[in-house]
N, C-alpha and C positions, 0 to 999 in steps of 0.2 A: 212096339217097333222102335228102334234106335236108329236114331240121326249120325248125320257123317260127325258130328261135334262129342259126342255124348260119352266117347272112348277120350277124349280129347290126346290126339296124336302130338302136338305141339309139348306136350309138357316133355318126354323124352328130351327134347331141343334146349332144356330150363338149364343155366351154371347148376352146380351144386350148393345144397343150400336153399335154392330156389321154392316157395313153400308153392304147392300147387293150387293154391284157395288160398288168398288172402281178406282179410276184416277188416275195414275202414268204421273208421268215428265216425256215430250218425250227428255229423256238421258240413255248413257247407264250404266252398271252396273260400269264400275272405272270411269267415271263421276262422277259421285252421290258418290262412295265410296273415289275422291279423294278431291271433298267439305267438307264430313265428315270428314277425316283426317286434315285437314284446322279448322274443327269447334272445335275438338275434339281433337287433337294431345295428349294429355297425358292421357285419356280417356280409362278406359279398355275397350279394344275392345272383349275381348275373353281370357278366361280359359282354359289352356290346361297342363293335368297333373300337374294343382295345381302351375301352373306357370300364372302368369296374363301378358299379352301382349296389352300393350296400342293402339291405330290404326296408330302411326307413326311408332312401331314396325313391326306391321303387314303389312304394306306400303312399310317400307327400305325388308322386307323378299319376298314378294310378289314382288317389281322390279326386286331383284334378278334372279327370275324366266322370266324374258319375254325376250325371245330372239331379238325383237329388240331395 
């Protein structure tokens, strides 16, 4: 029996180009984001209030925060 998802109706709606199945690296989310900051270190990572923060920015802020 097939589910309402199983046709998946939504991919029609994709830009072109759009692949319908995508593959992610088995790592996790500050893996991948501490590669990035490695690739990218002076790179604005993100605008906020008109203030631009590079991804070593967001890196030294984001340590701050982890308790161990």
């Amino acid at each position: 029996m097939e589910d309402a998802f199983s046709k998946k109706p939504w991919i029609t709606h994709y830009d072109n180009g759009v692949l319908p199945e995508l593959t992610y690296p088995d790592k996790t989310f500050s893996q991948m984001f501490a590669e990035t900051v490695k690739q990218f270190a002076d790179k604005t990572a993100l605008i906020y209030l008109g203030r631009k923060l590079s991804f070593i920015e967001v890196d030294v802020i984001a340590n701050r925060l982890d308790p161990w």
